[in-house]
C-alpha positions as CSV (number, residue, x, y, z in Angstrom):
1,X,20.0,68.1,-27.8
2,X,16.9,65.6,-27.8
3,X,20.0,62.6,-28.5
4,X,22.0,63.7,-25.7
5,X,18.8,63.5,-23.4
6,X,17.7,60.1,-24.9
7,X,21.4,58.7,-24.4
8,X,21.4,60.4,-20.6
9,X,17.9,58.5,-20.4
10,X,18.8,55.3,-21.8
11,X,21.9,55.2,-19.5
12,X,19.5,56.1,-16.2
13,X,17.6,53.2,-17.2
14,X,20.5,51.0,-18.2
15,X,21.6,51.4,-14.9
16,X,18.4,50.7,-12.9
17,X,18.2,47.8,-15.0
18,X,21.2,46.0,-14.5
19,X,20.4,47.4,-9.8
20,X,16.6,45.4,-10.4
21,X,18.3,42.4,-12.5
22,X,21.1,42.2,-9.9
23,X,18.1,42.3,-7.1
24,X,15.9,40.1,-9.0
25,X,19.2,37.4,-9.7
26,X,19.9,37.2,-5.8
27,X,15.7,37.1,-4.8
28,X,16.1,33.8,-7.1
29,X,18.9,32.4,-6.1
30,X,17.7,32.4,-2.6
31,X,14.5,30.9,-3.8
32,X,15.6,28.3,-5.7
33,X,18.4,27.4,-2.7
34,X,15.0,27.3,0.3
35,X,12.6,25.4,-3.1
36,X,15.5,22.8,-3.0
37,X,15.9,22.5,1.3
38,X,12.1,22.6,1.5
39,X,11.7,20.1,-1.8
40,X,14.3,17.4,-0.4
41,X,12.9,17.6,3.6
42,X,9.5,16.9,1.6
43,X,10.5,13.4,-0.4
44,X,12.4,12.5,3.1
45,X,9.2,12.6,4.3
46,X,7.6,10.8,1.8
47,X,10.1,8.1,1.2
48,X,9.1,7.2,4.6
49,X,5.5,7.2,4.0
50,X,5.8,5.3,1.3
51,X,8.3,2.5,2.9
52,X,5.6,2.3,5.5
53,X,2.6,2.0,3.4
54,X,4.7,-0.5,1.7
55,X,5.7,-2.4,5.2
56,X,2.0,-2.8,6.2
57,X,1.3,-4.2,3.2
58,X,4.1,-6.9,3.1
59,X,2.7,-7.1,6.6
60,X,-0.8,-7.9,5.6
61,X,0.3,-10.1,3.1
62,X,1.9,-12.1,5.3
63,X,-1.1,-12.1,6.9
64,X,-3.3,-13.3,4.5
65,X,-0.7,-15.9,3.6
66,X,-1.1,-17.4,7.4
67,X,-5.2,-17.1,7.9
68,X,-5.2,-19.0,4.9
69,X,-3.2,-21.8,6.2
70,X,-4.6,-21.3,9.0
71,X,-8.2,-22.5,7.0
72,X,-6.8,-24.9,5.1
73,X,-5.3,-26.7,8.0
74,X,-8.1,-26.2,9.8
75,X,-10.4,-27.6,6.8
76,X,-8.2,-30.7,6.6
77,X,-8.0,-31.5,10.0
78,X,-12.2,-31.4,10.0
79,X,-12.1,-33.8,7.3
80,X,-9.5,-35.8,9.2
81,X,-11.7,-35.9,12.3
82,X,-14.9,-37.1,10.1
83,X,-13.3,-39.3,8.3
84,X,-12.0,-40.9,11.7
85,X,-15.8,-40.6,13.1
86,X,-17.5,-41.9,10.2
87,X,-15.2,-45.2,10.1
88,X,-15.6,-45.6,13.8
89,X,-19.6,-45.4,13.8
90,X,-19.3,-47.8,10.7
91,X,-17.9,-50.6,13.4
92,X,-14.2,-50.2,11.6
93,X,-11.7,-50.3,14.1
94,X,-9.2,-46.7,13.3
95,X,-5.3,-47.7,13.5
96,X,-2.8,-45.4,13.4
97,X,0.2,-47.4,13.0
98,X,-0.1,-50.7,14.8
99,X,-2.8,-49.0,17.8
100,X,-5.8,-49.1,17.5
101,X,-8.1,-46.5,18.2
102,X,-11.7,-47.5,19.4
């Protein structure tokens, strides 16, 4: 008698298993698909962050590249124009080309 209630038990709890397993498979599976919607909407997001980040940088690079032309010209052209100054306090005429200057 105690077998045939152990087998009536073990089929009661057979069965509720393979209901909660069923239950549990479909809970997951629904998870996983709303993980994956919510995980890809979330690297759009930051693929776009990150092209942006990158963007202003190439921007300020670019930047940087220009201001410091920018001072170098700027740098020469000082020279240029004391250079020019100095020879022309000196008493030496300045020709650019055949013209002369002072």
């Amino acid at each position: 008698m105690t077998s045939v209630i152990a087998s009536i038990k073990d089929l009661i709890y057979s069965v509720f298993e393979v209901i909660f397993s069923t239950i549990k498979a479909s809970f997951d599976a629904v998870f996983s698909i709303f993980h994956s919607l919510f995980a890809s909407i979330f690297s759009v997001f930051g693929i776009l962050l990150n092209t942006a980040k990158d963007a202003v940088g190439a921007v300020g690079g670019v930047g940087k590249f220009i201001a410091s032309n920018i001072f170098v010209l700027a740098f020469v052209g000082i020279g240029i124009y004391g250079f020019l100054n100095y020879r022309s306090r000196q008493g030496r005429p300045v020709k650019v080309g055949n013209k002369k200057l002072n």
